[in-house]
N, C-alpha and C positions, 0 to 999 in steps of 0.2 A: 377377735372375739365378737360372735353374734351382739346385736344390740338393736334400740329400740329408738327410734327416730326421732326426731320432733317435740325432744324434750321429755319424753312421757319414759318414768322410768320401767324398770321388767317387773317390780313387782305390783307398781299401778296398774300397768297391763296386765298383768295375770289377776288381778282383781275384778279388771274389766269380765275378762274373759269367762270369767268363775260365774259373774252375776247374771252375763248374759246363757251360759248355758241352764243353769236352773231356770231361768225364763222359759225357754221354747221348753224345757222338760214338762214343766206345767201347764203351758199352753197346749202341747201333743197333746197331753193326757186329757183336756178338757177339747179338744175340736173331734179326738177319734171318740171320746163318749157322744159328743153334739151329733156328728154326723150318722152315725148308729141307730141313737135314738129317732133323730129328722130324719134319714133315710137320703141322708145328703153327700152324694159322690162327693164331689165340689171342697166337703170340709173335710173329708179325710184326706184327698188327694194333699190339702192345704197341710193336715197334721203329717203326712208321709214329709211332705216337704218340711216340715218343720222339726220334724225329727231326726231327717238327714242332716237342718241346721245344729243341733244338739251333738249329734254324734261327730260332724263336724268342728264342732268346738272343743269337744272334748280330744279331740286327735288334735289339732291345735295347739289346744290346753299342754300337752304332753309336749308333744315336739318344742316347743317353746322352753320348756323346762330343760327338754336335752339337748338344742342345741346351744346351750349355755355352757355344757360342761369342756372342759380344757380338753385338747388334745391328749391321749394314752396312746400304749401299745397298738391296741387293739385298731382303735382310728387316729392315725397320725395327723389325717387332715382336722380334727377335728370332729363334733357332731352337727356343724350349721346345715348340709345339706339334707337333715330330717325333715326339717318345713318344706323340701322341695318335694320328698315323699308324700309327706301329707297332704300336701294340696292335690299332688298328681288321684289321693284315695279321695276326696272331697268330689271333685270334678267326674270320677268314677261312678259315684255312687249317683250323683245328680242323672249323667244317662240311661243306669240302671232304673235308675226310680222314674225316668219320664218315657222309656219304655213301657214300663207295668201301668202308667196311669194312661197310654193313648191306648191302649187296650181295653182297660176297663171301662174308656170313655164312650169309645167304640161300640160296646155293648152294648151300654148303657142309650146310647145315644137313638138305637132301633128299637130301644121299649124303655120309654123313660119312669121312672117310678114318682110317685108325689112326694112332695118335701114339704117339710116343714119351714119356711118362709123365715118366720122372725128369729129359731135359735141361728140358721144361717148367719142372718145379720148381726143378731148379737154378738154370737162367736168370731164373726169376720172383723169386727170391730175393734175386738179384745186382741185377736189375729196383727192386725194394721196398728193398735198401739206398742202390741208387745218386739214386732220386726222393726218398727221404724227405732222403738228404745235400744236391741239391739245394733243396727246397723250405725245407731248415732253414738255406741260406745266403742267402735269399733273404727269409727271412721278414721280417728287423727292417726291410727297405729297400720292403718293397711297402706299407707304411701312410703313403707319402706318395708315392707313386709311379704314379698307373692303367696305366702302361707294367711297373711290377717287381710290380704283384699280378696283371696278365694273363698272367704269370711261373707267380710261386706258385702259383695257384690252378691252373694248369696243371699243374705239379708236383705239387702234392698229389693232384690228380686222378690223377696219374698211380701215386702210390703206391697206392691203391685198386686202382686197375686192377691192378698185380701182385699186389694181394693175393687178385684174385680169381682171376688165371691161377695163384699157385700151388694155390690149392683146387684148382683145375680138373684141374690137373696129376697131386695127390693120390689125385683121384675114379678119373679114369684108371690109378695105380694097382693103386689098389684093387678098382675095379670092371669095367674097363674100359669105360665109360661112353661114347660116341667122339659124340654129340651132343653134349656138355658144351662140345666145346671150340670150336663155331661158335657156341651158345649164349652163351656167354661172350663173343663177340666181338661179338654182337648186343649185349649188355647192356652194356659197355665204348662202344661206339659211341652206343648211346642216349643213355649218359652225358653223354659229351662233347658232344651235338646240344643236351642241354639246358641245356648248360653255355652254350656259347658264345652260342645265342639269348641266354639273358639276361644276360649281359656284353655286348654287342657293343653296344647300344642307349648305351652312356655315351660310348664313344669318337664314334659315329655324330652322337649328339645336339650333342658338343660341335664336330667338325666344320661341323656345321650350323648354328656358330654360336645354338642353342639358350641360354636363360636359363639361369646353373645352377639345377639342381635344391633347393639349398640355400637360396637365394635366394627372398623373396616380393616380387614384382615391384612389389606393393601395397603393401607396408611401404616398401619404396623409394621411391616416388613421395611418400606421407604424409609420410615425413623430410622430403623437401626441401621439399614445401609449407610445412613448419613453421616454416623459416628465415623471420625476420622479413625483408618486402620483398620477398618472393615470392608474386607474383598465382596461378599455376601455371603448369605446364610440359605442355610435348607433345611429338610427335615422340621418344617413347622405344624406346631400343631397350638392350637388357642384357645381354651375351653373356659367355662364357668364352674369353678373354684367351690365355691359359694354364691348363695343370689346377687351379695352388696362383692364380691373379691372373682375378679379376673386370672387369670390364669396362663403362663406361656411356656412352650415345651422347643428350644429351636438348635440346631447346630450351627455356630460362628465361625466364618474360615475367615482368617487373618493375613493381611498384607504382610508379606515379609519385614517389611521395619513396623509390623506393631506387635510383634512380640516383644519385645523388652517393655511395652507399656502392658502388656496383658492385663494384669489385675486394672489398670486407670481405665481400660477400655470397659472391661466387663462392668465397674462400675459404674460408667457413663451409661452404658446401654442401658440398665436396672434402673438407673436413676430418671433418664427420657422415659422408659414404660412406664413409671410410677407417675410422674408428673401431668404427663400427654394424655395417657390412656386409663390411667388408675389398676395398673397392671403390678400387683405388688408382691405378687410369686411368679418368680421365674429362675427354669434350668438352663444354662446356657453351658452345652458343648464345645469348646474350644479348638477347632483344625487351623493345622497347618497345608496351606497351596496343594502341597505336591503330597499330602497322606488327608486328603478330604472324605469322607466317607460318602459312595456315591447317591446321589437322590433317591428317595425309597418313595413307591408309589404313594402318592398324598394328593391333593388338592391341589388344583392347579392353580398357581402362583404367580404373579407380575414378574416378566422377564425386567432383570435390570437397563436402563435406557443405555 
């Protein structure tokens, strides 16, 4: 059963989660009026992003609640791997949106318009307290969570980002500098492109049924070699389950004196995955020597020593 790390129980966390999306809801609302008004790339790029944090949270929000509910028919596994979904839409959206903002920057950038300087600042302010309060309600729940750090990490991101529109803001000011603040939105945009590229590869991987990354596929196969009464195995296959539950799919060919121990075996095997590897679902196929089913193309695999 999904759950929530470090203490912090599911309905604390969806509390969090709840207070942090009215946050950015009303912060959107208030930087795409600032920016409008001030003529300021810079703040809207900041409310786009901030908006993606909202809608963000709210898929979240959701996936959290379902993948709480018990295995059915329908999903025998269970609903944990919706947060894998939803981060994989999170990380989605952040490309999409920093596509549209180095374009706009682009523009922007060979004919800069005048800004108004101080709502910048002010709104960047409000921007930088309102992401760091989110990203700090978020923080103890995203270290077991790849769903609540595609969160954080987003947040934080985001605190950044206001810090650099209120410079921007400042320069404006001070100098009136009026490329700075398409500049800024290039640089905020970059940000976020190279953010999500390399976040996006975990949710993707584990969709794709990918071995975890924690996991040596090799170590796994040597364990269960090791079990007395085991010839070796094929047909392996090692995926991620769920974010937190691992996952093994393998066919076991048996020494001829360890079939009258079968079942001691098979439970020796499950009980090393579980201990070793934290591998706490698995199918294990049973052959005999001389009716072994022959290897089927798969990944190539440690020849036994």
């Amino acid at each position: 059963m999904p759950h929530d790390h470090h203490g912090l129980d599911p309905k604390s966390g969806d509390r969090r989660v709840a207070a942090a999306i009215w946050a950015n809801a009303l912060l959107t609302v208030a930087q795409v009026a600032g920016g409008l008004f001030a003529g300021s790339l810079v703040l809207i790029a900041d409310a786009l992003h901030n908006f993606s944090d909202m809608a963000s949270l709210v898929i979240a929000f959701a996936a959290r609640r379902i993948s709480r509910r018990p295995a059915d028919a329908r999903m025998t596994f269970g609903y944990g791997r919706i947060e894998i979904v939803a981060a994989l839409v999170n990380y989605t959206t952040l490309l999409l949106m920093s596509f549209y903002l180095i374009s706009e920057g682009l523009m922007r950038l060979v004919d800069p318009p005048g800004v108004d300087g101080w709502i910048v600042v002010i709104l960047g302010c409000v921007a930088l307290v309102v992401d760091t309060l989110t990203a700090a309600l978020t923080w103890s729940m995203q270290k077991g969570s790849v769903n609540i750090r595609a969160l954080f990490l987003h947040n934080l991101s985001d605190a950044l980002a206001s810090v650099a529109v209120v410079a921007g803001g400042i320069l404006i000011l001070l100098y009136d500098i009026r490329w700075i603040d398409p500049a800024l939105t290039l640089l905020i945009a970059g940000y976020i492109l190279w953010f999500a590229l390399r976040e996006i590869g975990t949710p993707i991987r584990t969709l794709m049924l990918g071995s975890p990354p924690d996991l040596d596929i090799g170590a796994v196969i040597e364990e269960v070699r090791r079990v007395p009464g085991v010839r070796d195995l094929h047909h392996v296959h090692l995926w991620q389950l769920q974010e937190h539950e691992a996952a093994l799919d393998c066919h076991i060919v048996l020494e001829e004196e360890g079939w009258p121990r079968l079942e001691a075996i098979k439970a020796e095997i499950k009980a090393r995955l579980n201990a070793r590897f934290g591998i706490g679902h698995s199918t294990l196929e049973i052959e005999h020597p001389q009716a072994a089913h022959p290897p089927e193309q798969e990944a190539t695999l440690p020849e036994r020593a």
